[in-house]
N, C-alpha and C positions, 0 to 999 in steps of 0.2 A: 649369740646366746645371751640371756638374760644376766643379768650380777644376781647375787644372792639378797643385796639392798632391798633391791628392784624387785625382786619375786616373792620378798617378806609382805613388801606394802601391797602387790599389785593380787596375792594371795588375802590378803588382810579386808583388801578392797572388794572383791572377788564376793568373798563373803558376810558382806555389809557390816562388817564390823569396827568397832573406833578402838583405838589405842589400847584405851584401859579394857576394852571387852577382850579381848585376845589375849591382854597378859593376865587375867584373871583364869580365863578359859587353860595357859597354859603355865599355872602357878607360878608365874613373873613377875613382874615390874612395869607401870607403866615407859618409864625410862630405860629398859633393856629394848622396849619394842622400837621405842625413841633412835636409840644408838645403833639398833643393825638397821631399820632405813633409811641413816643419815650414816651409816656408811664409817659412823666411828668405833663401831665392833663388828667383826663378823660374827654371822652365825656358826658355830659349830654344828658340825656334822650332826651331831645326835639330835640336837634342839630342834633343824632343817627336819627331821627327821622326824622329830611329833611333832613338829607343824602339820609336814604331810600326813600324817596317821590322824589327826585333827582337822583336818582341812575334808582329810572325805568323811569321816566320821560328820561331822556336821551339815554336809552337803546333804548324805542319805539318810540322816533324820529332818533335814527339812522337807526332800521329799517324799519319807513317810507321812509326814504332817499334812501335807497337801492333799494325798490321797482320798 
């Protein structure tokens, strides 16, 4: 099973987005994004949590756009 580090960045990546896009996208830090894939903070549950509500959100407006 993935770490939570691991599926911040590999989700981040996933999405073509860089550091500062993400933590804007989830009224962050680019230094929080910094610190849960480098493993010197976890993500808490909720955060993990509108990642993912953020993650497909953006997925299925990219693929409305394509349409």
């Amino acid at each position: 099973m993935t770490n939570r580090k691991e599926f911040v960045r590999q989700t981040r990546l996933s999405l073509g987005l860089s550091q500062d896009q993400l933590a804007s996208a989830m009224c962050l830090t680019r230094i929080t994004i910094t610190r849960w894939e480098n493993g010197k903070v976890e993500i808490s549950d909720d955060k993990l949590h509108h990642l993912l509500l953020f993650s497909n959100y953006y997925l299925a407006l990219a693929a409305a756009v394509r349409r």
